[in-house]
N, C-alpha and C positions, 0 to 999 in steps of 0.2 A: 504494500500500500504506500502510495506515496504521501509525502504530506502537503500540508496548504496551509498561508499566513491567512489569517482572518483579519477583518478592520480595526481591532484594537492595534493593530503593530503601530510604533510609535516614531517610524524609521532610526531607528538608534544607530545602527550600520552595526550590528555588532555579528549579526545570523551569516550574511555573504561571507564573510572571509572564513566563519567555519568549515563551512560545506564545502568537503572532497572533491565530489562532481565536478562542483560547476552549477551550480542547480538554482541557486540565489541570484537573486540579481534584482537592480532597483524598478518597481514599473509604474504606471502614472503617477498613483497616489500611492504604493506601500508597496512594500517589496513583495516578490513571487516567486513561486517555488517551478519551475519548470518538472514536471511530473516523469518526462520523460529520459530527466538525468539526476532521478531522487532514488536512492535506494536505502533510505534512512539509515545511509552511512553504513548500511550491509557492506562488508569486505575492507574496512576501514575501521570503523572503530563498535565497541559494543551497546553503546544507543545515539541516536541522534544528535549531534552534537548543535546544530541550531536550536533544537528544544531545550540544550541543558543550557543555553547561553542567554533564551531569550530572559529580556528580565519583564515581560508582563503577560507571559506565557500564550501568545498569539497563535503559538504553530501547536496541529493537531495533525493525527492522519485524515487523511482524503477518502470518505464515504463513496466516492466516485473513482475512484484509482486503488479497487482491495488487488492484492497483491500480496501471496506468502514468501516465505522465507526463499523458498526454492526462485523463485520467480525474481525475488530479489536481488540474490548471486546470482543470474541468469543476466540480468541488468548489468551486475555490479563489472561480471566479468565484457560481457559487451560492448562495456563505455572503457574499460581499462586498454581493451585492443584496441579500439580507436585511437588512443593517446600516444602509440607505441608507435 
């Protein structure tokens, strides 16, 4: 599952430079999670690190992007070859 900032985010900039991916980044009015380079930090570290960072707890998983574990490292490994 990926995750998604909701409208409380306060643009602090502190979520973007966590995120491994690439996944963060600023958009009109609050930042966004690009779903298709979210693996909630699957293959990286062991939980989210934009949720442990946020400080008004904005990011949640994405009820519209469910996604297991498997599916995750599936992602996680997919976006690492690109980079290579």
């Amino acid at each position: 599952m990926a995750l998604i900032i909701h409208d409380a985010c306060i643009n602090c900039d502190v979520c973007e430079p966590e995120c491994p991916n690439g996944a963060i980044s600023e958009g009109p009015e609050i930042y966004m999670i690009d779903p298709d380079k979210c693996t909630e930090c699957v293959g990286h570290f062991d939980k989210p690190q934009c949720m442990e960072v946020c400080p008004v707890d904005c990011i949640t998983l994405d009820p519209d992007r469910v996604e297991d574990r498997e599916a995750l490292e599936r992602k996680y490994r997919r976006l690492a070859e690109n980079t290579v």
